[in-house]
DRENDO-1510 file (C-alpha; in Angstrom, 1 decimal, always signed):
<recs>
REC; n; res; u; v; w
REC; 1; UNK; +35.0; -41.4; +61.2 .
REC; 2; UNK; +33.8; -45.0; +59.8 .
REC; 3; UNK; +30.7; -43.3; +57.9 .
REC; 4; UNK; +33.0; -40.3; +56.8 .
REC; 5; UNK; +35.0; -43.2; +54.7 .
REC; 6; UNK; +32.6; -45.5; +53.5 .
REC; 7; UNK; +30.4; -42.3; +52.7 .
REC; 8; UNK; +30.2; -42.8; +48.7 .
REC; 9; UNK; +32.6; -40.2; +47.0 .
REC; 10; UNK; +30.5; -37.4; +45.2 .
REC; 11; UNK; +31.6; -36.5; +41.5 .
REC; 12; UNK; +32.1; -32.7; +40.8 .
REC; 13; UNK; +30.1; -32.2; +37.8 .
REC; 14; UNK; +31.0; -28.9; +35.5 .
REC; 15; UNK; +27.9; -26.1; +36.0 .
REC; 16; UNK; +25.4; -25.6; +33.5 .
REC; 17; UNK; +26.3; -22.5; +31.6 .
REC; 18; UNK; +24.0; -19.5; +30.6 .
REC; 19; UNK; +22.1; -20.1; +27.8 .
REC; 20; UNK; +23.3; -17.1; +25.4 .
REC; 21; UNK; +21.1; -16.1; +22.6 .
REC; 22; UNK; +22.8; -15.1; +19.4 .
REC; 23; UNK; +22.4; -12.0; +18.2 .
REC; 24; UNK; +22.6; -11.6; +14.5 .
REC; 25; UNK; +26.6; -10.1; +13.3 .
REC; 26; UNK; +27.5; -7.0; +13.0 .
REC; 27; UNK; +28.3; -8.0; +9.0 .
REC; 28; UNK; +24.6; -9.1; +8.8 .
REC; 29; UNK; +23.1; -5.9; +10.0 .
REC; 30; UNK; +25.5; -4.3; +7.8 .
REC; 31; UNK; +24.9; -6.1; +4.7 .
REC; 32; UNK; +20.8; -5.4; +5.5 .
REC; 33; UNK; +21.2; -2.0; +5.6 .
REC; 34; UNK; +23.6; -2.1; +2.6 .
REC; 35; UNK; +20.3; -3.7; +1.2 .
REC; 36; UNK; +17.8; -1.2; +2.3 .
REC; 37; UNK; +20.1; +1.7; +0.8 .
REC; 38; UNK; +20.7; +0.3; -2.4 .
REC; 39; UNK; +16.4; +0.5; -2.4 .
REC; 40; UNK; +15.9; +3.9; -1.7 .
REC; 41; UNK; +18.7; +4.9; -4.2 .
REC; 42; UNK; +16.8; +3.3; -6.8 .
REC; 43; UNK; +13.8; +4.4; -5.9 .
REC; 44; UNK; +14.8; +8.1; -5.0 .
REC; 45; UNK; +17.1; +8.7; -7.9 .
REC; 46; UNK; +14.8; +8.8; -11.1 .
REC; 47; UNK; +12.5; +10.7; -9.1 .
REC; 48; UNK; +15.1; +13.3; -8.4 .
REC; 49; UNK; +16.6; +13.4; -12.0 .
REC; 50; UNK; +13.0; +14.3; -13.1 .
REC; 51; UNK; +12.4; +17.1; -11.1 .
REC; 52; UNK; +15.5; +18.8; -11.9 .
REC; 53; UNK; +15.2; +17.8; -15.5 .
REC; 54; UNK; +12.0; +19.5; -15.1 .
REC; 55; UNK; +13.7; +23.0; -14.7 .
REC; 56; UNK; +16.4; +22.5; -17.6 .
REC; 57; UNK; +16.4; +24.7; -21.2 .
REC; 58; UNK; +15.7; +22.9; -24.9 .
REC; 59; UNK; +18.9; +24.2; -25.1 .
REC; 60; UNK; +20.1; +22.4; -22.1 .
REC; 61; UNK; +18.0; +19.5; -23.0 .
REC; 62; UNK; +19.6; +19.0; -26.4 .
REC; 63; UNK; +23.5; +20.0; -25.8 .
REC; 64; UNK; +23.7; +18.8; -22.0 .
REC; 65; UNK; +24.7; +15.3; -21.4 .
REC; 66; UNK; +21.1; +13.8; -19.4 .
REC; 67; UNK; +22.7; +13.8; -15.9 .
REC; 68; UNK; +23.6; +17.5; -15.7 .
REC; 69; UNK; +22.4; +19.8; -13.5 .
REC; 70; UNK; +20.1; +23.0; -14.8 .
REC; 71; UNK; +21.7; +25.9; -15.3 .
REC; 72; UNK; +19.2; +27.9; -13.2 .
REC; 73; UNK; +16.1; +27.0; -11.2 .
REC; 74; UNK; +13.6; +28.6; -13.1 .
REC; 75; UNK; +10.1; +28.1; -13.3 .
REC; 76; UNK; +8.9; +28.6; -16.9 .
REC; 77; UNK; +8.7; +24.9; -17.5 .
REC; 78; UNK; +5.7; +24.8; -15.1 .
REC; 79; UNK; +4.0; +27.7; -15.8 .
REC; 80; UNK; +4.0; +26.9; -19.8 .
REC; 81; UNK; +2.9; +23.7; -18.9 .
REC; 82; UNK; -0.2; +24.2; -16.8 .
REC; 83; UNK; -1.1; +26.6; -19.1 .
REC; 84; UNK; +0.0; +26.4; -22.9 .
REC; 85; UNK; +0.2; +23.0; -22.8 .
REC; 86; UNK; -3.0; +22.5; -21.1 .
REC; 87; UNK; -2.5; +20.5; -18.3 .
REC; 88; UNK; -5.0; +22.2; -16.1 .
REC; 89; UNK; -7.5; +21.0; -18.3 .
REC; 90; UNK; -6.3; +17.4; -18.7 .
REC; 91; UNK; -6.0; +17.1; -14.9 .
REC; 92; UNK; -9.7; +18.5; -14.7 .
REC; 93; UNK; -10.6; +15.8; -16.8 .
REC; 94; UNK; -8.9; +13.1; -15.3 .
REC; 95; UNK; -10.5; +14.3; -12.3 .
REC; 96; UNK; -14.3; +13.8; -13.9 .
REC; 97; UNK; -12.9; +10.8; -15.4 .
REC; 98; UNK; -11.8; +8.9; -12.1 .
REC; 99; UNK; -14.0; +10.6; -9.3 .
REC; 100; UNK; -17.7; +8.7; -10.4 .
REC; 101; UNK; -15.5; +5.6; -11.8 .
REC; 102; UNK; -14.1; +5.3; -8.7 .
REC; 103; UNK; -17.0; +6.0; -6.2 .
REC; 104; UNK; -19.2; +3.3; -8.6 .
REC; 105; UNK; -16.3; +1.0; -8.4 .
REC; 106; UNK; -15.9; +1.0; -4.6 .
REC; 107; UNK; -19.8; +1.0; -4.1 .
REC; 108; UNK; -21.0; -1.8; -6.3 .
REC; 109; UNK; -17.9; -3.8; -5.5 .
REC; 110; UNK; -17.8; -3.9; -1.9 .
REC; 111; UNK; -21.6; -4.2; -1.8 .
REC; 112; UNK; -21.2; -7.5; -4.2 .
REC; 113; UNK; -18.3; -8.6; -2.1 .
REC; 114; UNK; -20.6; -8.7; +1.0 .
REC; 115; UNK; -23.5; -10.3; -0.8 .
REC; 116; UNK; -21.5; -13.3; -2.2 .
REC; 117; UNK; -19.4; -13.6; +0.9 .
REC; 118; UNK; -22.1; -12.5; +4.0 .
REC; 119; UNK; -25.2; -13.6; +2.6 .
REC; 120; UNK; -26.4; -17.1; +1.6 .
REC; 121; UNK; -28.5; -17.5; -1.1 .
REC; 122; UNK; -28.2; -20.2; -4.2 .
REC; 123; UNK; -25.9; -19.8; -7.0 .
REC; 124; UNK; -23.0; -17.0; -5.3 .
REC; 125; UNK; -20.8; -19.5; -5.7 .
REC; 126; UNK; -21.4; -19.8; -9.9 .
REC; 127; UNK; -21.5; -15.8; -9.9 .
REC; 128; UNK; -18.4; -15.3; -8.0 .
REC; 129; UNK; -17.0; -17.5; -10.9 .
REC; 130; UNK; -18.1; -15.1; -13.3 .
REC; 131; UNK; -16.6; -12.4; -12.0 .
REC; 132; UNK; -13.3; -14.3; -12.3 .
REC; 133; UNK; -13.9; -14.9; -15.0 .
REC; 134; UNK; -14.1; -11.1; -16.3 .
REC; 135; UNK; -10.6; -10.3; -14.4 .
REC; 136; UNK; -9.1; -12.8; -17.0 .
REC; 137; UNK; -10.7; -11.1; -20.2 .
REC; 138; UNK; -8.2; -8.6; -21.7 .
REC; 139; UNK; -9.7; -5.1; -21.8 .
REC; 140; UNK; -8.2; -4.6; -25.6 .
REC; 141; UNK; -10.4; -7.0; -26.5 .
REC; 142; UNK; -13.7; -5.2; -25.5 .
REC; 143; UNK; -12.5; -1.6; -27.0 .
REC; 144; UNK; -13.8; -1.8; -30.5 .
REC; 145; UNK; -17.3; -3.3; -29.6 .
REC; 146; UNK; -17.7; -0.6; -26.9 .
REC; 147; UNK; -16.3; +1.9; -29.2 .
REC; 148; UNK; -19.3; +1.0; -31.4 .
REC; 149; UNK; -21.6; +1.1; -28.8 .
REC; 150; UNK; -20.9; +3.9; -27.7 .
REC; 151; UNK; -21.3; +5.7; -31.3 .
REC; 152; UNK; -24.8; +4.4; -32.1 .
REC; 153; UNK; -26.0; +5.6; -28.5 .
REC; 154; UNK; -24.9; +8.9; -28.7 .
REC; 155; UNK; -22.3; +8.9; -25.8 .
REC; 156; UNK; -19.4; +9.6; -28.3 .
REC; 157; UNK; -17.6; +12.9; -27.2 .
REC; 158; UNK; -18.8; +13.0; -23.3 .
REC; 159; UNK; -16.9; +11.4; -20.6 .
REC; 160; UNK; -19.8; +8.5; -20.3 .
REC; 161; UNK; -17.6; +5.9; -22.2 .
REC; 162; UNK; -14.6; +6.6; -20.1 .
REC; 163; UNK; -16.8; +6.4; -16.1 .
REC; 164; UNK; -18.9; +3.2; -18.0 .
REC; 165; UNK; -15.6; +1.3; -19.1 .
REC; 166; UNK; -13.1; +2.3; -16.2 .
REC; 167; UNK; -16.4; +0.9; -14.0 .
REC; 168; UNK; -16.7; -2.3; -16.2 .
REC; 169; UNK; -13.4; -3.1; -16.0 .
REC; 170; UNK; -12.3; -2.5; -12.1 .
REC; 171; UNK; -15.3; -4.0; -10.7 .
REC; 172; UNK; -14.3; -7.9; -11.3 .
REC; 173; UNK; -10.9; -7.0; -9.1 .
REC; 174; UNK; -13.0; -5.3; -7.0 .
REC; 175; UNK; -15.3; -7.6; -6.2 .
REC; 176; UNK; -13.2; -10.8; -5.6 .
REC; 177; UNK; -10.6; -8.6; -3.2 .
REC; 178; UNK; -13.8; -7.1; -1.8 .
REC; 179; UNK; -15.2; -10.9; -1.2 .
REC; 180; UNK; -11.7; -12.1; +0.2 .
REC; 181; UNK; -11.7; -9.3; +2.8 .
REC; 182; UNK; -15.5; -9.9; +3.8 .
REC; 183; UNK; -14.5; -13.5; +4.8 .
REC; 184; UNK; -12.1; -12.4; +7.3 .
REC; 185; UNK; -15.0; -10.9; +9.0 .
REC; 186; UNK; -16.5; -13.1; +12.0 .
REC; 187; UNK; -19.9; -14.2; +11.3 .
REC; 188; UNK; -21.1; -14.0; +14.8 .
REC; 189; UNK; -21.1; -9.8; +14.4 .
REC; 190; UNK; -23.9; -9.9; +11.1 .
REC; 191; UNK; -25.7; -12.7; +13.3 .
REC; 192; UNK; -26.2; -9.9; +16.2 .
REC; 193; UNK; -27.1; -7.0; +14.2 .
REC; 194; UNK; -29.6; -9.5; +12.5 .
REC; 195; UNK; -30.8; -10.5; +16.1 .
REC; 196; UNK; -31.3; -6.6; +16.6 .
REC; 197; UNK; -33.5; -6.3; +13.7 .
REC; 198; UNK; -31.1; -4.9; +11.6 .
REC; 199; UNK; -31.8; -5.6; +8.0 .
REC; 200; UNK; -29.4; -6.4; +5.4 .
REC; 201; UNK; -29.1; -2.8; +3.3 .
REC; 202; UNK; -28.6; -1.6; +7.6 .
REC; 203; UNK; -26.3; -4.6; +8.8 .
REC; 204; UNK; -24.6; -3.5; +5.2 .
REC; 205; UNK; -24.0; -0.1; +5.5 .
REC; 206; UNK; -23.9; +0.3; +9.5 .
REC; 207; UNK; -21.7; -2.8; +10.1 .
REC; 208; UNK; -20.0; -4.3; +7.0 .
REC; 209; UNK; -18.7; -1.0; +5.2 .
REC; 210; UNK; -17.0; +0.4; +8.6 .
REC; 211; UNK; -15.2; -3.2; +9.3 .
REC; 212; UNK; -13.4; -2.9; +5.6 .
REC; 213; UNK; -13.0; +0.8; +5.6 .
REC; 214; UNK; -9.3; -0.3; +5.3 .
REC; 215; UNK; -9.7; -2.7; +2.2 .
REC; 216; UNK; -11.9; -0.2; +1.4 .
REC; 217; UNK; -9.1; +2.2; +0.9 .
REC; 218; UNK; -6.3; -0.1; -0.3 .
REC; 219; UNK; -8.7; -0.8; -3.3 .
REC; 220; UNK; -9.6; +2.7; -3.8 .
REC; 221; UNK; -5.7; +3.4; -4.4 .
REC; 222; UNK; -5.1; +0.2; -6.6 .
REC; 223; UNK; -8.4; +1.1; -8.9 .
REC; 224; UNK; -7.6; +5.0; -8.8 .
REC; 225; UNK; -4.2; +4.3; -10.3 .
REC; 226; UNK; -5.1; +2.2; -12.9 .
REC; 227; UNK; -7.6; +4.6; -14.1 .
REC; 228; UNK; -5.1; +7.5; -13.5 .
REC; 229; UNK; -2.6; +6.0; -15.5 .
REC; 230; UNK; -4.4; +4.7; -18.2 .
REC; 231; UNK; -3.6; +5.8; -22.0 .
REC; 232; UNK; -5.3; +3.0; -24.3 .
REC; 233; UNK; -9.0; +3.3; -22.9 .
REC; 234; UNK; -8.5; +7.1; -22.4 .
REC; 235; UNK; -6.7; +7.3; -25.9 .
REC; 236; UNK; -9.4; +5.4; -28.1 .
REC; 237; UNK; -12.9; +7.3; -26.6 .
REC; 238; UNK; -11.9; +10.5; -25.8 .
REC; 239; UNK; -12.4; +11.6; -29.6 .
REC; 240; UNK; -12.4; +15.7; -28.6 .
REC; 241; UNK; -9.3; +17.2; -27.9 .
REC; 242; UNK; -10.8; +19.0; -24.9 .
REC; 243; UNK; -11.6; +15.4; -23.3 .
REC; 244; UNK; -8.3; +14.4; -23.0 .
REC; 245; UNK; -6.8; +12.9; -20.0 .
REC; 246; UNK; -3.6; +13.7; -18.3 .
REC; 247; UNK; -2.1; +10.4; -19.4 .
REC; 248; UNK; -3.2; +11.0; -23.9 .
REC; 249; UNK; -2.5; +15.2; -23.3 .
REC; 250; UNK; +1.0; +14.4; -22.1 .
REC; 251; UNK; +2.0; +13.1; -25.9 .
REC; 252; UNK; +0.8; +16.8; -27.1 .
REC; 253; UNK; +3.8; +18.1; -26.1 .
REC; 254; UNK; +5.3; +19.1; -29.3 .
REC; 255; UNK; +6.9; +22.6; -30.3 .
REC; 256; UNK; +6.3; +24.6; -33.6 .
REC; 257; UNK; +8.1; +22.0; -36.1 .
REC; 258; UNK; +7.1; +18.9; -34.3 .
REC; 259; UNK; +10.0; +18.7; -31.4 .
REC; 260; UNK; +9.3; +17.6; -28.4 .
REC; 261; UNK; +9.2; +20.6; -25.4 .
REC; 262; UNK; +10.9; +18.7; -23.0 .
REC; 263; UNK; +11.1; +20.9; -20.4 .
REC; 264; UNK; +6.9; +21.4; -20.3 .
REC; 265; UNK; +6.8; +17.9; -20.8 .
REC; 266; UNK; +9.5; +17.0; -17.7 .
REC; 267; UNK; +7.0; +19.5; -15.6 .
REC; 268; UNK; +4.0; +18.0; -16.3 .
REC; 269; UNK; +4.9; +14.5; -15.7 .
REC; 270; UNK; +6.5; +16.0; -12.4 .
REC; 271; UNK; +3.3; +17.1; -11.5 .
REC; 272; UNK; +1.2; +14.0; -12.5 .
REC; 273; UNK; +4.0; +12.4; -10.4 .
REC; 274; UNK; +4.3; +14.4; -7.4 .
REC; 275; UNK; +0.6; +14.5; -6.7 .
REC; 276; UNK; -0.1; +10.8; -6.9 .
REC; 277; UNK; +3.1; +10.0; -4.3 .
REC; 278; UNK; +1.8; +12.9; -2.1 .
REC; 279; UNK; -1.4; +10.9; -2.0 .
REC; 280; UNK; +0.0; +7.3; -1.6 .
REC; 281; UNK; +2.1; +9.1; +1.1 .
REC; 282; UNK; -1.4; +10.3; +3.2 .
REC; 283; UNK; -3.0; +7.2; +3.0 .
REC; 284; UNK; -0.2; +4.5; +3.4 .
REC; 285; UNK; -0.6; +3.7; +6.9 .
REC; 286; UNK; -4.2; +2.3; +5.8 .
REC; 287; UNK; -3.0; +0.5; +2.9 .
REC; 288; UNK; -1.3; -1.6; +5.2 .
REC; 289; UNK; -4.1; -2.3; +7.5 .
REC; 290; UNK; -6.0; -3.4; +4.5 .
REC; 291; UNK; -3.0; -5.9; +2.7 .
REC; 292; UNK; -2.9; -7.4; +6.6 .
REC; 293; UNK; -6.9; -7.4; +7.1 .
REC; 294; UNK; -6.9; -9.0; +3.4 .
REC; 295; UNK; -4.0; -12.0; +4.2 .
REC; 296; UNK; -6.3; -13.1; +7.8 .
REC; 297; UNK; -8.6; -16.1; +6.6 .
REC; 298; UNK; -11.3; -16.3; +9.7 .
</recs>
């Protein structure tokens, strides 16, 4: 009984409560989709209104306020514009344009990214520099010299002036993001094949080019859409009108007394439009693989 009273009297302390872990409001998540919305409208939206503008009349074009629908869906517009207005031909050319410019641009860059980046020799430091040096020099600057070039060797009138410039102008990007991406790469992986006997043209084409296959392609879009979308390089050599690329034969869209044929012209751009998103859509999934293989520093 004694040791039950002069037993020291025990405090009742409160319980610990669950920690809870906040989960972000229902106004948040609301306001974030709000926000994700409002994107696609803006994105979606001026792509719709040009493919249904695509299928409008001059008549409709001129007399119809710009957001009303076509009367009918017909496809004239399409068919006078892959054909009387020559778009077939202009895509073909874009095509001969881009295709070498493209496959030179990827080549020579990524094989210059790995020999500043990989291998070690003296000076790659001072060269890399130059090649920074290039990204910073506008390319109006370099059009009437080439221009002149071009005329006293002969190349006027082919599409050699187009593959040389569009090559001469991507390649300084190319190379610096190309160099970037190679120094994510671990070392110890060039160091084995090199232990293996693998040379550098072998430890180059074997090892380095599969590693940045995903750069690879996340150049390869950035490089082919500023040659597809170019006007002023295409627009100053392509002297014959049977040179011309999509971008220059899209202003050639005039009728009889000089109006503009707006409904061939809506359907070409639809189709220069529609076939470089259907691309961007197959390959997107790499694109991102390469921006997130290009923001890792090893």
């Amino acid at each position: 009984m004694t040791d039950t009273l002069t037993a020291p009297r025990r405090e009742l302390l409160p319980s610990p409560r669950p920690a809870t872990v906040r989960k972000p409001g229902r106004t948040r998540r609301l306001m974030r989709n709000l926000l994700v919305a409002l994107l696609v409208v803006v994105e979606v939206t001026p792509l719709l209104w040009l493919l249904l503008s695509s299928f409008k009349t001059q008549s409709e074009f001129v007399n119809d306020p710009a957001w009303a629908l076509p009367g009918k869906w017909d496809f004239h517009n399409y068919t006078d514009a892959w054909t009387t207005g020559h778009v077939a031909l202009y895509v073909r050319n874009s095509l001969l344009a881009t295709a070498p410019s493209l496959a030179l641009i990827i080549v020579l860059g990524t094989a210059a990214g790995f020999a500043l980046e990989v291998m070690i020799w003296r000076g790659r430091h001072q060269v890399l520099l130059v090649f920074l040096v290039g990204i910073m020099v506008p390319s109006q600057m370099i059009l009437l010299p080439l221009f002149r070039v071009y005329f006293q060797t002969g190349l006027s009138g082919t599409m050699w002036p187009l593959i040389i410039t569009y090559t001469a102008v991507g390649l300084p990007l190319t190379v610096f993001m190309m160099a970037t991406y190679f120094r994510a790469v671990p070392r110890e992986i060039f160091e084995a094949a090199t232990l293996d006997g693998a040379g550098m043209l072998t430890a180059f084409w074997r090892i380095g080019f599969p590693v940045v296959r995903n750069a690879v392609f996340t150049v390869a879009l950035v490089q082919f859409f500023f040659i597809w979308n170019d006007l002023l390089i295409s627009l100053t050599f392509t002297t014959n009108d049977d040179l011309r690329t999509i971008q220059v034969g899209l202003l050639n869209f005039t009728g009889q007394y000089g109006e503009t044929a707006y409904g061939p012209l809506f359907a070409a751009i639809s189709i220069n439009v529609v076939g470089a998103l259907v691309l961007y859509l197959l390959i997107n999934q790499r694109i991102i693989k390469g921006l997130t293989a290009g923001a890792v520093k090893g």
